[in-house]
BALOBA-1460 file (C-alpha; in Angstrom, 3 decimals):
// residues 230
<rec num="1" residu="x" x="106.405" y="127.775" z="90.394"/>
<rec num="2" residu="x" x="107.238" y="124.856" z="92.516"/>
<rec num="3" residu="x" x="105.291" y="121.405" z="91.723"/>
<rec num="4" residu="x" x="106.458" y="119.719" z="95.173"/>
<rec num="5" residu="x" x="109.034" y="120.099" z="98.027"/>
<rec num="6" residu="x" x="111.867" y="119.003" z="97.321"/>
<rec num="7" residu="x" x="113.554" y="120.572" z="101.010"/>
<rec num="8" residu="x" x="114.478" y="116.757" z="101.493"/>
<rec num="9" residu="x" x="115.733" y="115.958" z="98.155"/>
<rec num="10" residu="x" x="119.769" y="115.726" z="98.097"/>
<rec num="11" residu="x" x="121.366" y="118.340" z="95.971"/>
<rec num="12" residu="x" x="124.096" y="116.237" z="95.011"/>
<rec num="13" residu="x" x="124.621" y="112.563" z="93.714"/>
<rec num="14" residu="x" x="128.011" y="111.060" z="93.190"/>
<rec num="15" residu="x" x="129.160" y="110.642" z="90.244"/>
<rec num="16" residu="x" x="130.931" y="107.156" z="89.266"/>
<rec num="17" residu="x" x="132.199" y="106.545" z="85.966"/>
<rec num="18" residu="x" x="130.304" y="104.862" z="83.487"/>
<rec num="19" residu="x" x="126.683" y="106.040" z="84.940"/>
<rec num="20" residu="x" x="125.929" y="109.277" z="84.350"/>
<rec num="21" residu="x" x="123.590" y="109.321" z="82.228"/>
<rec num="22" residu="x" x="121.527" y="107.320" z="84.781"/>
<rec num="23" residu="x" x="122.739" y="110.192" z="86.943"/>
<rec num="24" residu="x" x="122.033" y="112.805" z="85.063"/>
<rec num="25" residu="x" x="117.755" y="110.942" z="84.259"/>
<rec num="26" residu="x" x="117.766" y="111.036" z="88.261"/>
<rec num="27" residu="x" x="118.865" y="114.500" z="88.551"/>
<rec num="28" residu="x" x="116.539" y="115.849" z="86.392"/>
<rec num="29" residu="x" x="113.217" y="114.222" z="87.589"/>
<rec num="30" residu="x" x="114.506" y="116.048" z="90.778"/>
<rec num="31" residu="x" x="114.523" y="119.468" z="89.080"/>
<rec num="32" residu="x" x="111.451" y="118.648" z="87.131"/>
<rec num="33" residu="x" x="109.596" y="118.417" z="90.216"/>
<rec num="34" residu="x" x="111.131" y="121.481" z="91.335"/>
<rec num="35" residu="x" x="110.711" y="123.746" z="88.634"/>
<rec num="36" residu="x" x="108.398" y="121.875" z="85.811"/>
<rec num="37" residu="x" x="109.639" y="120.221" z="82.413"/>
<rec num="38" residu="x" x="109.377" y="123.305" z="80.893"/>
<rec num="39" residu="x" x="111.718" y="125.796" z="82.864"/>
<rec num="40" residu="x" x="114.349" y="123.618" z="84.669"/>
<rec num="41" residu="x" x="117.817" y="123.696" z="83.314"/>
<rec num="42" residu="x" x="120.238" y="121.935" z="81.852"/>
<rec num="43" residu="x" x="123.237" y="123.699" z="84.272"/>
<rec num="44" residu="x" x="120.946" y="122.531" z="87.777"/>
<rec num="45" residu="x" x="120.836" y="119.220" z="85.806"/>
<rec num="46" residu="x" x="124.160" y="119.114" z="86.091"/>
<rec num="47" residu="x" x="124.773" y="120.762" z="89.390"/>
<rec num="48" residu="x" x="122.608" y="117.950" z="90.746"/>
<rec num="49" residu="x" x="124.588" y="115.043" z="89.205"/>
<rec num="50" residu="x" x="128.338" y="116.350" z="90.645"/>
<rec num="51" residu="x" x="129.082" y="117.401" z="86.646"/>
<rec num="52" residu="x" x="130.003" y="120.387" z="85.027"/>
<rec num="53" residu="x" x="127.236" y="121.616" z="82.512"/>
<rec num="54" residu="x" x="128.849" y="120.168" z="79.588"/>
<rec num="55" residu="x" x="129.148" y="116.800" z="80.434"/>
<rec num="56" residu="x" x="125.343" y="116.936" z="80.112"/>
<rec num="57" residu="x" x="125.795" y="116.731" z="76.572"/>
<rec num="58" residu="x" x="127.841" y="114.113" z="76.215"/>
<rec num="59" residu="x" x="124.473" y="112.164" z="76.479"/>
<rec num="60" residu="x" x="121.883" y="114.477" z="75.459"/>
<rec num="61" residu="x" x="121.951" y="116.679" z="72.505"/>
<rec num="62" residu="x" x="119.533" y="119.341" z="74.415"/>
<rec num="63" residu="x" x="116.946" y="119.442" z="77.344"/>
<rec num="64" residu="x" x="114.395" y="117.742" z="74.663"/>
<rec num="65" residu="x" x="116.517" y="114.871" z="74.415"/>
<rec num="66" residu="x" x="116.690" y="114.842" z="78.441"/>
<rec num="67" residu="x" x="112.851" y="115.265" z="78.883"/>
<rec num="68" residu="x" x="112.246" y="112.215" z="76.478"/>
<rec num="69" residu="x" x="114.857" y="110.191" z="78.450"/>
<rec num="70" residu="x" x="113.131" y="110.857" z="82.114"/>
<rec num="71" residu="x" x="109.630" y="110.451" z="80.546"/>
<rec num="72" residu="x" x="110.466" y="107.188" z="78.930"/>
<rec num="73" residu="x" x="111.619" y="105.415" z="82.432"/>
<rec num="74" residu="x" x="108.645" y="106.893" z="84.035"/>
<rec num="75" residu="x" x="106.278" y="104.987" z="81.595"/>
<rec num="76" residu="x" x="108.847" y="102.124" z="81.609"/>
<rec num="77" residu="x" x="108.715" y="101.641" z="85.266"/>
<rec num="78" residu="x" x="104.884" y="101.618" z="85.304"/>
<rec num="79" residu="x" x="104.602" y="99.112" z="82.633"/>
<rec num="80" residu="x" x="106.954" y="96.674" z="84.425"/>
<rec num="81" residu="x" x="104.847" y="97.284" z="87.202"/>
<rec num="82" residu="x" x="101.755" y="96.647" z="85.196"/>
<rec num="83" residu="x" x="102.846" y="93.657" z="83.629"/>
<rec num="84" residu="x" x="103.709" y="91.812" z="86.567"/>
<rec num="85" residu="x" x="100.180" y="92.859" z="87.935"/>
<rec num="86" residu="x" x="98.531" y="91.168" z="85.436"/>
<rec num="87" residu="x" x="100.975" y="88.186" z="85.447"/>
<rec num="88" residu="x" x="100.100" y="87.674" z="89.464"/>
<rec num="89" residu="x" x="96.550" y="88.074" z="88.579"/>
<rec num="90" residu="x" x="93.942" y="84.804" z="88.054"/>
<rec num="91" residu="x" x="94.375" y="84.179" z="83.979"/>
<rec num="92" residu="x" x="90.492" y="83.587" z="83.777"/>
<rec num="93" residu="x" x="89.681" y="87.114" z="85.766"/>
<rec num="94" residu="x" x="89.122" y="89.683" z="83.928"/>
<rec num="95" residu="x" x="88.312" y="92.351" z="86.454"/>
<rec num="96" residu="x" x="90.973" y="90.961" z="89.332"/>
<rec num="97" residu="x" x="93.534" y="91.300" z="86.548"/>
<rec num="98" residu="x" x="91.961" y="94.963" z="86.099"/>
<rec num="99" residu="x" x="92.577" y="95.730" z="89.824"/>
<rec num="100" residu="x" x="95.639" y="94.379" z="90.315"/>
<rec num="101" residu="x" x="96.918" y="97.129" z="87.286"/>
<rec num="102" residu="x" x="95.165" y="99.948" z="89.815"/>
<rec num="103" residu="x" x="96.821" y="98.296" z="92.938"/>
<rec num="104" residu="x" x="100.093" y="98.637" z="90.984"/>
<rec num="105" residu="x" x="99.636" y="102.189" z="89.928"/>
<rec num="106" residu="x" x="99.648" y="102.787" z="93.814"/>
<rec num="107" residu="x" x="102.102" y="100.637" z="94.471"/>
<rec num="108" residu="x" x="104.394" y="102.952" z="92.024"/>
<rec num="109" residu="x" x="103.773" y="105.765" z="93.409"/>
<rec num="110" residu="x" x="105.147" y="104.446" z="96.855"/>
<rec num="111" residu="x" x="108.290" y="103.183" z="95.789"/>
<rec num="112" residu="x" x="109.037" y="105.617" z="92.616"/>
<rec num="113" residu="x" x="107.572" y="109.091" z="93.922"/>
<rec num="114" residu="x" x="109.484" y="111.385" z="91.903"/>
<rec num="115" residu="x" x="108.776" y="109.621" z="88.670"/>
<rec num="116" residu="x" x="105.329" y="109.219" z="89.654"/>
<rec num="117" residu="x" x="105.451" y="113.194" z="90.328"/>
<rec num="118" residu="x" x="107.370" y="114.128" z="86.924"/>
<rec num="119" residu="x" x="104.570" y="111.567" z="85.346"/>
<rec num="120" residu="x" x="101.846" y="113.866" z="87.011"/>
<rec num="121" residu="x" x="102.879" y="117.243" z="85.811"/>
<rec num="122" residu="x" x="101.462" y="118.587" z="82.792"/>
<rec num="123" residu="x" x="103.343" y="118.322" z="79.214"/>
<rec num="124" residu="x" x="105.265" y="114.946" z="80.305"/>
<rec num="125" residu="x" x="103.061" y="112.642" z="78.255"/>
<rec num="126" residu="x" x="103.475" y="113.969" z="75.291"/>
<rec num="127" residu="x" x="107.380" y="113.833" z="76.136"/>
<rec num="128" residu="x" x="107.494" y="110.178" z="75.952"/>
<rec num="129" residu="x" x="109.142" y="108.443" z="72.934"/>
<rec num="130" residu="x" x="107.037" y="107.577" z="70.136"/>
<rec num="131" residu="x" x="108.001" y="104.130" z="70.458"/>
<rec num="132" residu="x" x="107.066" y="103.556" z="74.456"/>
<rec num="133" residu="x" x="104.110" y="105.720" z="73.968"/>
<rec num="134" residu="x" x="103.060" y="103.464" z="71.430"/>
<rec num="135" residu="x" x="103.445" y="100.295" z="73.040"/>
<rec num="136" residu="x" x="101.681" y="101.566" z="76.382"/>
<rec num="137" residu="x" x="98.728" y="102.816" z="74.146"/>
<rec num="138" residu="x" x="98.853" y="99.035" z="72.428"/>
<rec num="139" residu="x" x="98.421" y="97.877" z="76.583"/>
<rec num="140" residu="x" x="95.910" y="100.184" z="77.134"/>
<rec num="141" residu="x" x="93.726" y="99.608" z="74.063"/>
<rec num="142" residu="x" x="93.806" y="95.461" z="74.566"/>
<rec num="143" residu="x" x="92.978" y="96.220" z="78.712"/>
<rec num="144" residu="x" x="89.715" y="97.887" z="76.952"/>
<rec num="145" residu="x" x="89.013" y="95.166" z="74.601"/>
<rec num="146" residu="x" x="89.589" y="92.529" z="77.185"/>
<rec num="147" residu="x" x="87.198" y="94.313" z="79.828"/>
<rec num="148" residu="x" x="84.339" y="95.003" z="76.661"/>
<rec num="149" residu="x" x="85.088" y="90.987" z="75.795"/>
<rec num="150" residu="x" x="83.773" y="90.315" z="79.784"/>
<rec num="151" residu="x" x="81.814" y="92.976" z="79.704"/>
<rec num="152" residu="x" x="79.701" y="90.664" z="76.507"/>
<rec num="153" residu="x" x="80.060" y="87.776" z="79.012"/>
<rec num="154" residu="x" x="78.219" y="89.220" z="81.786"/>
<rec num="155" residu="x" x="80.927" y="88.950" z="83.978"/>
<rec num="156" residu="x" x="81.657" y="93.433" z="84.724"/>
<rec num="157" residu="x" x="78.638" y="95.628" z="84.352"/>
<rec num="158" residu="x" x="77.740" y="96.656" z="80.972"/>
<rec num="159" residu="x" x="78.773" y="100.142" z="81.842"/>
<rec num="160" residu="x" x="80.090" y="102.097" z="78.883"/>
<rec num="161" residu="x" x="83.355" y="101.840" z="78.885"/>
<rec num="162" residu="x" x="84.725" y="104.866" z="79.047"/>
<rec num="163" residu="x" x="83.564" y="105.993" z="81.889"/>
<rec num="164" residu="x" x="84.642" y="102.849" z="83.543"/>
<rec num="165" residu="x" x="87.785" y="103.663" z="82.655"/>
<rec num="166" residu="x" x="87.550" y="107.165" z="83.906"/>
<rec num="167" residu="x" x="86.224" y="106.245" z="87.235"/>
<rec num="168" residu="x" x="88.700" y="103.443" z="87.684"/>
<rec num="169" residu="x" x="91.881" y="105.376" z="86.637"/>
<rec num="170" residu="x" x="90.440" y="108.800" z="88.511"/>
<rec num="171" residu="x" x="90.123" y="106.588" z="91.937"/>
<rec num="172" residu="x" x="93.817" y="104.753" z="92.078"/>
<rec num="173" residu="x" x="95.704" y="108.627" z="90.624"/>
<rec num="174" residu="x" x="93.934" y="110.101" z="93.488"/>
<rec num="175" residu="x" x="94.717" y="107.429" z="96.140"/>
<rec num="176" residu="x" x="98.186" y="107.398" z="94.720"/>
<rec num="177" residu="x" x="98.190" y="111.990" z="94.958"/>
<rec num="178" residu="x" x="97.155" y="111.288" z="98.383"/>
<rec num="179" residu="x" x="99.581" y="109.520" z="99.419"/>
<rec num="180" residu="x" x="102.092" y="110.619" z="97.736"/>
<rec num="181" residu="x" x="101.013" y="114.496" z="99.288"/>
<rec num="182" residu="x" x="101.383" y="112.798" z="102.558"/>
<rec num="183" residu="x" x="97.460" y="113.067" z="103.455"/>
<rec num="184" residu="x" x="97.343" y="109.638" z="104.818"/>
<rec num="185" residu="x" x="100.349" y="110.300" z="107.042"/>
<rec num="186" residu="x" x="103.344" y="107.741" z="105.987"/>
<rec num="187" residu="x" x="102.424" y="105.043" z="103.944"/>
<rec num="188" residu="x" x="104.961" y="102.069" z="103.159"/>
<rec num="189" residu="x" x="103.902" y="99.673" z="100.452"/>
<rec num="190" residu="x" x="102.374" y="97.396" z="102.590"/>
<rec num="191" residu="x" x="99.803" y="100.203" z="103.994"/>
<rec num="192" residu="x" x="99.822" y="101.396" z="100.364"/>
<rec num="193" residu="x" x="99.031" y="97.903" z="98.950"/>
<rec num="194" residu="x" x="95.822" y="97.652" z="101.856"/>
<rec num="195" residu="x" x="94.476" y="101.385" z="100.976"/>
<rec num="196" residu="x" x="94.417" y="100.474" z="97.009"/>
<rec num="197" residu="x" x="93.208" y="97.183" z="97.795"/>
<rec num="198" residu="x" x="89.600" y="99.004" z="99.735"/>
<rec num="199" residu="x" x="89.146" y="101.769" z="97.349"/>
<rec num="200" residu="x" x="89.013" y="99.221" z="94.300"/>
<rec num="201" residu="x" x="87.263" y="96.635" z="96.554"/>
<rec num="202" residu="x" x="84.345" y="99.409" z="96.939"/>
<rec num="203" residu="x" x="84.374" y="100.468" z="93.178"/>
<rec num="204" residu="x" x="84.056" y="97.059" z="92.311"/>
<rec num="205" residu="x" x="81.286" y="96.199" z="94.192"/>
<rec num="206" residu="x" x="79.715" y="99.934" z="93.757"/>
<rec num="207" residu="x" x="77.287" y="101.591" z="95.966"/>
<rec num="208" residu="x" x="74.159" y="99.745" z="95.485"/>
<rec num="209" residu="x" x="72.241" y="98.320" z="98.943"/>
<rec num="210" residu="x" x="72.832" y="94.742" z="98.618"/>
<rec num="211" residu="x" x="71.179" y="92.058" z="101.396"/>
<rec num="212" residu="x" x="74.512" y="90.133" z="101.685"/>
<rec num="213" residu="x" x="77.389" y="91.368" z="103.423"/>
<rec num="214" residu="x" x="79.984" y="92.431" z="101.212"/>
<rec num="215" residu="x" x="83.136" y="89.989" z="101.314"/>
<rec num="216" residu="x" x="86.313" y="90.734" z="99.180"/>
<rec num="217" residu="x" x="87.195" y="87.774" z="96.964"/>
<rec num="218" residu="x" x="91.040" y="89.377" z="97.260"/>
<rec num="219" residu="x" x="91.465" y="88.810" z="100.808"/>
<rec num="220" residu="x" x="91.083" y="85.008" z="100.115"/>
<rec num="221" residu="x" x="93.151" y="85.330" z="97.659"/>
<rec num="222" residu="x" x="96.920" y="84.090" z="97.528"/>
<rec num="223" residu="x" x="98.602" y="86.257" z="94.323"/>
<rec num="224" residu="x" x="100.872" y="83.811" z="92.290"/>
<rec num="225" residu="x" x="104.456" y="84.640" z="91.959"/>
<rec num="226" residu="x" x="106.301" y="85.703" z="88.973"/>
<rec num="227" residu="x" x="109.535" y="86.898" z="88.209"/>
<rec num="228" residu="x" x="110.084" y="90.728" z="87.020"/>
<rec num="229" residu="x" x="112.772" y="92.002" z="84.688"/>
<rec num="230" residu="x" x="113.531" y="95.289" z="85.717"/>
């Protein structure tokens, strides 16, 4: 069973010394997204990476070890991502810190497609390291607590917050399927950063007939500027 296409995904990648184990991470979120975490092999692994099959474990005891290692970058990635979000975000805004961490989730799925596509497939969550899944369930719990906290203040709806959270995250992971399926045609990160940038615009503000025109406080808005580590 095939997740994606991969017709356009090179078979190969050079192999330098001193980087293969980077190598080998990028070779197998290829064949995850060809085959699944659960059947892809260690020997296409290889075949991708330029290596013969037992170089793999030079790095990796066994595919386990190799699943954890792709799984943990994925969820690495996003928190960078996430982080400076929040960072670029108003420090007194709640909810514009909120959207900028579903902007980003788009924004990662532009620029890192195949780890957004391993992160996608079934079983990869529960391949992440106990240590990185822990610290992104530590983000994700003080997100809630920080939205409840406004929530108290009257500044976001007093809508229970679970399904907030399941309407917020369900809108930006389809945007970001969509594009990344190629439904919106191509999408750079600019494009990507304007079709996030509606859909949470019109969650925020919800459906609800309102005798103002709607104006997006985010298009006034000039995002402040922080450094990354990556």
């Amino acid at each position: 069973m095939k997740y994606v296409n991969n017709d356009n995904i090179p078979t190969k990648k050079a192999y330098h010394h001193g980087n293969l184990r980077a190598a080998l991470v990028t070779a197998a979120l290829k064949e995850i997204a060809k085959s699944g975490p659960e059947t892809f092999s260690l020997r296409e692994v290889a075949r991708r990476a330029g290596v013969s099959a037992p170089a793999v474990y030079r790095h990796f005891k066994d595919k386990d070890a190799l699943l954890a290692a792709v799984a943990g970058e994925c969820w690495e990635r996003l928190g960078a991502a996430m982080t400076v979000a929040v960072a670029e975000a108003p420090a007194d805004d709640v909810l514009e810190q909120f959207r900028a961490t579903g902007i980003a989730y788009v924004k990662f799925a532009v620029e890192h497609p195949e780890h957004f596509r391993a992160m996608s497939i079934p079983g990869m969550t529960a391949r992440t390291p106990s240590e990185q899944l822990a610290q992104a369930n530590a983000w994700s719990a003080k997100q809630r607590e920080d939205i409840m906290r406004a929530q108290a203040a009257g500044t976001i709806a007093a809508i229970p917050i679970d399904d907030l959270m399941l309407a917020a995250s369900s809108l930006v992971h389809g945007v970001a399927q969509q594009i990344v399926e190629g439904r919106f045609g191509p999408v750079d990160l600019a494009r990507a950063t304007k079709l996030a940038t509606i859909a949470t615009g019109v969650l925020g503000v919800g459906f609800w007939p309102r005798k103002e025109p709607y104006e997006d406080p985010r298009a006034s808005r000039t995002p402040r500027r922080t450094t990354s580590r990556r």
